[in-house]
C-alpha positions as CSV (number, residue, x, y, z in Angstrom):
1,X,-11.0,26.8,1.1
2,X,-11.6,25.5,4.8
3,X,-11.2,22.1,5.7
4,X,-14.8,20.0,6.2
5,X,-14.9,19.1,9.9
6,X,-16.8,16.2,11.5
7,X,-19.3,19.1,13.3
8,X,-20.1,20.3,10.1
9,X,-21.4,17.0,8.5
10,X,-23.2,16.5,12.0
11,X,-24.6,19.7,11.7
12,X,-25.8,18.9,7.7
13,X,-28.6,17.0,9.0
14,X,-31.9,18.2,6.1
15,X,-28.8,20.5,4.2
16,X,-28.9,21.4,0.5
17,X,-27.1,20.6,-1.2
18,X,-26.8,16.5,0.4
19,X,-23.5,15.3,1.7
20,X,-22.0,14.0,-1.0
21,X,-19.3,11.1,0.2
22,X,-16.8,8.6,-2.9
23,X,-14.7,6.3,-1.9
24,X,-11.1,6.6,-2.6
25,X,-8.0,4.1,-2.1
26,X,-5.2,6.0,-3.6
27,X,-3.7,9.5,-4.1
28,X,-4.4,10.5,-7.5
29,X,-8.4,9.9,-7.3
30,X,-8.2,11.4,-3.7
31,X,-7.1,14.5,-5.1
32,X,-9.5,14.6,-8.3
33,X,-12.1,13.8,-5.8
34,X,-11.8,16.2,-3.4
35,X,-10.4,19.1,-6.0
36,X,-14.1,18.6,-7.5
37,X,-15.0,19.5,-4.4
38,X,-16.8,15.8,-2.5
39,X,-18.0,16.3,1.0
40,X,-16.0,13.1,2.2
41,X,-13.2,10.8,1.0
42,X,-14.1,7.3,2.7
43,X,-11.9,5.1,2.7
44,X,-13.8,2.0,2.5
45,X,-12.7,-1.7,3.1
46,X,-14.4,-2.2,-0.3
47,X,-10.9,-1.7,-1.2
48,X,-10.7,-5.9,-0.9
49,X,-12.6,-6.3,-3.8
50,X,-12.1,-3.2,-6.0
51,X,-8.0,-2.8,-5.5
52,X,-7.2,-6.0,-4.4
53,X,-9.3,-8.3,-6.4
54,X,-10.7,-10.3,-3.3
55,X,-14.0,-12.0,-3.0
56,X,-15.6,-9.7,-0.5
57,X,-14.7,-7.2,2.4
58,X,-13.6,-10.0,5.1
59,X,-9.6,-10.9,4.1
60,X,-8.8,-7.0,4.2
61,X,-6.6,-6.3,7.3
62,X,-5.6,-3.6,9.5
63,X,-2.4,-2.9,7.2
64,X,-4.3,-2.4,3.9
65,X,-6.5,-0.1,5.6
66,X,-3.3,2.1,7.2
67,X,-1.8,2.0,4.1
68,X,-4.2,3.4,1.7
69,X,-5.6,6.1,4.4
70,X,-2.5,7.2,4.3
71,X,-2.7,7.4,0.3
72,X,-5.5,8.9,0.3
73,X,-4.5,11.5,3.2
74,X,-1.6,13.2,0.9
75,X,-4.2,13.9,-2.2
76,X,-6.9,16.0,0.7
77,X,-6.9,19.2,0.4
78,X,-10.1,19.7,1.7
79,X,-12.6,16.8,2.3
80,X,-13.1,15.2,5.4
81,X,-11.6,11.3,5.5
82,X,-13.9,8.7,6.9
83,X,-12.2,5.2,6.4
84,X,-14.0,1.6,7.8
85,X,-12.5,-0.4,10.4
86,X,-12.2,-4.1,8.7
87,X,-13.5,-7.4,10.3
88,X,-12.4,-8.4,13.4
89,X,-10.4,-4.8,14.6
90,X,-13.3,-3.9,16.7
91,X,-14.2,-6.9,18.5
92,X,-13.7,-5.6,21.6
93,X,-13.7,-1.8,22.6
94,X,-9.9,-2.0,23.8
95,X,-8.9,-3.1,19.6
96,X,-11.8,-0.6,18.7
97,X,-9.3,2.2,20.3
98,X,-6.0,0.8,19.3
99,X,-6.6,-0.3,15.4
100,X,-8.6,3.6,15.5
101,X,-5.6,5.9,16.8
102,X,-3.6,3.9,13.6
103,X,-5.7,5.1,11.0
104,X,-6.2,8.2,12.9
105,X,-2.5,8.6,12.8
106,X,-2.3,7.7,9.0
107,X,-4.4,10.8,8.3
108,X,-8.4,9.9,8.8
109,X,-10.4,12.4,10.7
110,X,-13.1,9.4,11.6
111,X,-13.5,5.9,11.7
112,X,-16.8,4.0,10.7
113,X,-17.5,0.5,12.6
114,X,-20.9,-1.4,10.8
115,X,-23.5,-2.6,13.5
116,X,-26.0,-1.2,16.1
117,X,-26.5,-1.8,20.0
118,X,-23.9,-5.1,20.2
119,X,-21.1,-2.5,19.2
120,X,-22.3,0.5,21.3
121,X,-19.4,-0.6,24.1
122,X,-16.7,-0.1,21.4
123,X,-18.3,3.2,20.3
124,X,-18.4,4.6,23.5
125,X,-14.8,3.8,24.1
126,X,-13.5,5.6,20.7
127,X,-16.2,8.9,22.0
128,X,-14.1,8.8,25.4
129,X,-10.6,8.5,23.3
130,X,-11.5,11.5,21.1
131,X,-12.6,9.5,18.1
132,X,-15.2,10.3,16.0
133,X,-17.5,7.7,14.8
134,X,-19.7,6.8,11.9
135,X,-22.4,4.3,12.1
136,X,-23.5,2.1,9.5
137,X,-26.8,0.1,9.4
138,X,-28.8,-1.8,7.1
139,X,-26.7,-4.2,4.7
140,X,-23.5,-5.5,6.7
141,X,-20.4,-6.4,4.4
142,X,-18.4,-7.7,6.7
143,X,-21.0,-10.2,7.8
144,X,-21.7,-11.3,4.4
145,X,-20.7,-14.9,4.5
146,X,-22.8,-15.5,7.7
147,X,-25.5,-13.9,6.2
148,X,-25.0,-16.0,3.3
149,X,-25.2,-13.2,0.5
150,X,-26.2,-9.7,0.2
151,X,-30.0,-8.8,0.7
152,X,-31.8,-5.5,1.4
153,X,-32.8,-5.2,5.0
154,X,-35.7,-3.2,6.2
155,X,-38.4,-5.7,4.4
156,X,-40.2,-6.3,8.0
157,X,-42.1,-4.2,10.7
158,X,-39.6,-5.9,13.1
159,X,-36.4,-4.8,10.8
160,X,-37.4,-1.3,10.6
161,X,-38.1,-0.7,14.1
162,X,-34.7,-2.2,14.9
163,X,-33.1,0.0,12.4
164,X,-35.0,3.1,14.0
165,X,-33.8,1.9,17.4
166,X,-30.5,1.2,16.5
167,X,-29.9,4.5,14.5
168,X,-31.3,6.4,17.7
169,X,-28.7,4.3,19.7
170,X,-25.9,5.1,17.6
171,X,-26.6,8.7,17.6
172,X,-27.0,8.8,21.3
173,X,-23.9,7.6,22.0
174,X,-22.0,10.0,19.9
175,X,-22.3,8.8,16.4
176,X,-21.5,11.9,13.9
177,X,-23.2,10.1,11.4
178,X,-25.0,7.4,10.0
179,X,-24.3,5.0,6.7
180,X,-27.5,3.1,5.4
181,X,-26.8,0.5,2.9
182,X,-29.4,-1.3,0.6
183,X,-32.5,-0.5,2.8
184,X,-36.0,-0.5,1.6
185,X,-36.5,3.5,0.6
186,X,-39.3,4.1,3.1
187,X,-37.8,2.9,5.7
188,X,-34.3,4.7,5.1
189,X,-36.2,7.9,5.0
190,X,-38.0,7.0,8.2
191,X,-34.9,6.3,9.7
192,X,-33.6,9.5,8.8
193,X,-36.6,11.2,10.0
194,X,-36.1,9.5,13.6
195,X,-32.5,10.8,13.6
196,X,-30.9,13.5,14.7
197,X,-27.6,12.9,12.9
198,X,-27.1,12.6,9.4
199,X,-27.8,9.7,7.1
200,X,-25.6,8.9,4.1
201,X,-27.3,6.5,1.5
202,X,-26.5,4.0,-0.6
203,X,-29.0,2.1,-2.7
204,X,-31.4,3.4,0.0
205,X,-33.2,5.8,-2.0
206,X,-33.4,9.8,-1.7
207,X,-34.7,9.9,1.6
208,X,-31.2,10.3,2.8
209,X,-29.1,13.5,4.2
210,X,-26.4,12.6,1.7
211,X,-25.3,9.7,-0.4
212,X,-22.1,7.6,-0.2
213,X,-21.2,5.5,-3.2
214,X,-18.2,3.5,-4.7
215,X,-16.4,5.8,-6.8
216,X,-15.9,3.2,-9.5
217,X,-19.9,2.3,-9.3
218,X,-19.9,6.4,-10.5
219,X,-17.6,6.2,-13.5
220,X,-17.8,3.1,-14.6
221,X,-13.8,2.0,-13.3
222,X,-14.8,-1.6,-12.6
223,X,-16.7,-3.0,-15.7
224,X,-16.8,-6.9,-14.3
225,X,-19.7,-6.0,-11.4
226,X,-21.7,-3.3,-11.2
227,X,-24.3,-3.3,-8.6
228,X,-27.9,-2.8,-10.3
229,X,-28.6,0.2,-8.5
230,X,-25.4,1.8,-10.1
231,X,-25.9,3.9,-12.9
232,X,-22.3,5.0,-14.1
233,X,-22.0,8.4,-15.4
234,X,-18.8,7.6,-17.3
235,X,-17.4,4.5,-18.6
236,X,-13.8,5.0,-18.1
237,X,-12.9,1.4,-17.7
238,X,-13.7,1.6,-21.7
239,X,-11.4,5.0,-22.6
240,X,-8.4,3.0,-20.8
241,X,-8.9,0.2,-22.6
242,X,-8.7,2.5,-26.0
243,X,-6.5,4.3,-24.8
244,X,-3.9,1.4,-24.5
245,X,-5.5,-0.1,-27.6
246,X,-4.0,3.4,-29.4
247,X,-1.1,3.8,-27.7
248,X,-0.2,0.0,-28.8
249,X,-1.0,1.0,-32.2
250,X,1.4,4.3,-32.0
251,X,4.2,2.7,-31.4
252,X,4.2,0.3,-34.7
C-alpha cells in the first residue's frame, strides 16, 4: 500500500472518509496504528504529560521530540508522520529551520508550529527549506501557563474573525494543513469553510476535514485525566491492570 504524502492530505480538503490523525510516541502503537490503517501518526509534544508524566507541554525539549520521531518512524509502514515542534525551537525562523531538518532527519515527513500571523516569518522559512508545515489554531498548549489554563477559543465575533484570518494566513503561506483545538463548533466549521487546506479537529466539533486526537483519549490508556470531550472506546488502562493482577496470581 502507497505511502500517504503531504499533497494527498492537502488535497483531502471536504474528502470521505475524514483524515483520521492518533498520536503516537513509541514503536509498537506506531505500528498498530498505522497497520489499522490511520491517515497520520503525529507525534505530538503531548508526549510531556502522557509519557513523561509532566505537568503540561512546556518542559518537553528538542531531544524528546528527536527521540520518539524516530520511534515512531521504524513502526510506519504507511501513514504520514506529523510531529510538533516544542516551546521555544521556533522562536525565530533561523531555529524554526534547524530544530525542523532534526526531526525531519529522525523520520517525520512534516513539522507542526501552534500560532497564526506572529509565526508566519518562521513558516515561510521552513516553505523555502523544503519543509512542510502544519498549522494549529484555537487552543495553544504551549502557551498554557500564560494563558493561565486551558479555555475554548472562538467565544467572540473578534476571536473568530482572527481565527478565519489567521487560518487564511497560514494557508497562504504554504500551510498543508490546519489543527483546531477546543474551538466553539460553529466557528471551527466556519473556519474550515474559509479554507482552502484541510482542517483536523479536536474537541472542535464535526465541522472539520478530519480529526486528530490523543491516542490514549481513544482507548482509554491514561485513566488519571481524560478530557470531557473524550469518549474512550476501550478501556485498556483496566485489561493491563488485570492482566498483571492474573499474571501475579499465576505465578503462586
Amino acid at each position: 500500500m502507497p505511502k500517504v504524502t503531504v499533497e494527498e492530505v492537502r488535497h483531502a480538503k471536504g474528502r470521505r472518509p475524514r483524515l483520521l490523525a492518533l498520536t503516537a510516541y513509541d514503536y509498537p502503537i506506531a505500528r498498530l496504528l498505522d497497520e489499522a490503517g490511520v491517515d497520520v501518526l503525529h507525534v505530538g509534544d503531548s508526549l510531556g504529560m502522557l509519557v513523561l508524566g509532566h505537568e503540561d507541554t512546556t518542559r518537553v525539549t528538542m531531544d524528546d521530540m528527536e527521540r520518539h520521531v524516530r520511534a515512531v518512524a521504524r513502526g510506519r509502514r504507511r501513514a504520514l508522520i506529523t510531529a510538533d515542534l516544542p516551546i521555544h525551537a521556533y522562536d525565530d525562523p533561523a531555529a524554526a529551520v534547524a530544530n525542523s531538518r532534526r526531526l525531519i532527519d529522525a523520520g517525520a515527513d512534516a513539522v507542526k508550529l501552534e500560532g497564526g500571523h506572529e509565526i508566519a516569518p518562521q513558516i515561510r522559512a521552513l516553505i523555502a527549506a523544503g519543509i512542510p508545515v502544519q498549522g494549529h489554531l484555537g487552543m495553544l498548549p504551549q502557551r498554557i501557563r500564560e494563558e493561565g489554563g486551558y479555555r475554548r477559543k472562538g467565544k467572540t465575533d473578534l476571536e473568530r474573525e482572527h481565527m478565519i484570518q489567521d487560518a487564511q494566513l497560514l494557508a497562504e503561506v504554504g500551510c498543508f494543513s490546519i489543527v483546531l483545538e477546543c474551538v466553539v463548533h460553529d466557528v471551527a466549521t466556519a473556519v474550515t469553510a474559509a479554507t482552502p487546506v484541510p482542517t483536523l479537529g479536536i474537541a472542535s466539533g464535526d465541522g472539520c476535514d478530519g480529526e486528530i486526537r490523543v491516542v490514549h483519549d481513544v482507548i482509554g490508556l491514561f485513566p488519571w485525566f481524560v478530557p470531557p470531550f473524550a469518549k474512550p472506546l476501550e478501556h485498556v488502562a483496566d485489561r493491563i491492570s488485570d492482566a498483571v493482577i492474573a499474571f501475579r496470581e499465576s505465578i503462586g
